[in-house]
C-alpha positions in Angstrom: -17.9 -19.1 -4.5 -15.8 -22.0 -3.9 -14.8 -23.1 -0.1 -11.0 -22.2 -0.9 -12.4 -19.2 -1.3 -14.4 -18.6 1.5 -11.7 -20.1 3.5 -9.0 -17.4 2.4 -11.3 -14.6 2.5 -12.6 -15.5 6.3 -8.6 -15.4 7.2 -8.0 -12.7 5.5 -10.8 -10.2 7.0 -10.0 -12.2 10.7 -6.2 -10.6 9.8 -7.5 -7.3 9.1 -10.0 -7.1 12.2 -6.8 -8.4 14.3 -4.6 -6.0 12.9 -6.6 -3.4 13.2 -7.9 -4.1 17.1 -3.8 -4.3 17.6 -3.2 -0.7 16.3 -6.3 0.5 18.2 -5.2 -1.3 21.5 -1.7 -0.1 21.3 -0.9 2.3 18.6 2.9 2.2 19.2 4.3 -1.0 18.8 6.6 -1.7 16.3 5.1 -4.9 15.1 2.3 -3.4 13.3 3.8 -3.2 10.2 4.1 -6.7 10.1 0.9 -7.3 10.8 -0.2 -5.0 8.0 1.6 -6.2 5.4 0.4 -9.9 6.6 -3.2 -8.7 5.8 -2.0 -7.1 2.7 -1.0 -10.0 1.6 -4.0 -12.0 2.3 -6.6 -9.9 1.1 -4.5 -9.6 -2.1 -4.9 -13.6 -2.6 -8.1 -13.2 -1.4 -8.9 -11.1 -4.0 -6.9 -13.1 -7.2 -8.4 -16.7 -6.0 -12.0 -14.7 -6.4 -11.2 -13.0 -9.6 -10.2 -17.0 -11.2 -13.5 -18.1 -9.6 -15.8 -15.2 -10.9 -14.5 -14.5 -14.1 -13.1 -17.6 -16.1 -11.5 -15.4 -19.0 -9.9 -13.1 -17.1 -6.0 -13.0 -17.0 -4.9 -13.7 -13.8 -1.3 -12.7 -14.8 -1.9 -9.1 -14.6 -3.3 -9.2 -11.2 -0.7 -11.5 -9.9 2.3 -9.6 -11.4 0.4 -6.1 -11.2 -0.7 -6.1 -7.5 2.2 -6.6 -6.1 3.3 -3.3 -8.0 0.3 -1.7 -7.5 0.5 -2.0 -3.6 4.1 -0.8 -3.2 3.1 2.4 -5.1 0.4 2.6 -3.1 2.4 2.3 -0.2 5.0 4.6 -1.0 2.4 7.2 -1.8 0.7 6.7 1.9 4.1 6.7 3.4 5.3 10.0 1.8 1.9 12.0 2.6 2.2 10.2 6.2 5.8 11.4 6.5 4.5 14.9 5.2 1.4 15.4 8.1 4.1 14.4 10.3 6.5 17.3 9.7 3.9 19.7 9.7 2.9 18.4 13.3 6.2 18.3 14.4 6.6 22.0 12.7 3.4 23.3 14.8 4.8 21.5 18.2 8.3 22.3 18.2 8.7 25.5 16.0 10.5 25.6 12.2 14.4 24.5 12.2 16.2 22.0 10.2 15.6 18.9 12.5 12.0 19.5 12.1 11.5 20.0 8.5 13.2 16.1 8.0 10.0 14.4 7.7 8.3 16.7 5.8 11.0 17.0 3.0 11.6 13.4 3.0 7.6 13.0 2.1 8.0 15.4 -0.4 10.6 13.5 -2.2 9.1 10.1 -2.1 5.9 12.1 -3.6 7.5 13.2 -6.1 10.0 10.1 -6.5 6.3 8.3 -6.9 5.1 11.1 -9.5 7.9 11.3 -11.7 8.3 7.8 -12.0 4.2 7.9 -13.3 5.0 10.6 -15.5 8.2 8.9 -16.9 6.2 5.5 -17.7 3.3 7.8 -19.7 5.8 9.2 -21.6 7.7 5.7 -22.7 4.8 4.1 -23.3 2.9 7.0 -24.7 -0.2 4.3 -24.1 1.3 1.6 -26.5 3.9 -1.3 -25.4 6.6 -1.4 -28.1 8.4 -4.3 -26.5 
């Protein structure tokens, strides 16, 4: 392991222990999402500048162009079951009306936004790119 390396992947696990001593301090600020995506972001070149040290043939264009996808899918998938507990919280606390089902339908769709648009790409590409 190279220093660079070391180097990135000290700041980026002294991000993530910051971040998440932040949330645990003070779970409602609004900065926090900030913060996450910051350590997001470093782990994620953390995680490329080890994959060009460990593996010399590897090609680092997928994880640099696919990781970046890979992590806003990801994302949208934890926001839509997030928004999903949440209406079902709401429901329990506050009884079933219209106001209260928002959150809950509005994960649903961004689940299923996320699964149809996994579904669509298995179907184009049927496991071949014909580019």
């Amino acid at each position: 392991m190279t220093v660079a390396a070391l180097i990135t992947g000290l700041v980026a696990l002294t991000l993530v222990a910051g971040t998440c001593w932040r949330i645990a301090r003070e779970p409602r600020r609004t900065g926090h999402g900030m913060a996450i995506v910051v350590s997001l972001v470093a782990v994620w070149v953390f995680l490329v500048i080890l994959m060009a040290r460990i593996s010399v043939g590897s090609n680092l264009i997928d994880m640099v162009i696919l990781g970046p996808i890979l992590l806003v899918i990801l994302t949208a998938m934890a926001a839509g079951v997030s928004l999903v507990f949440n209406g079902l919280v709401i429901i329990r606390r506050e009884g079933l009306r219209i106001a209260t089902l928002v959150p809950a339908v509005f994960g649903c769709f961004l689940l299923t936004t996320v699964v149809a648009a996994f579904v669509a790409a298995l179907i184009v590409f049927n496991g071949k790119a014909t580019w």
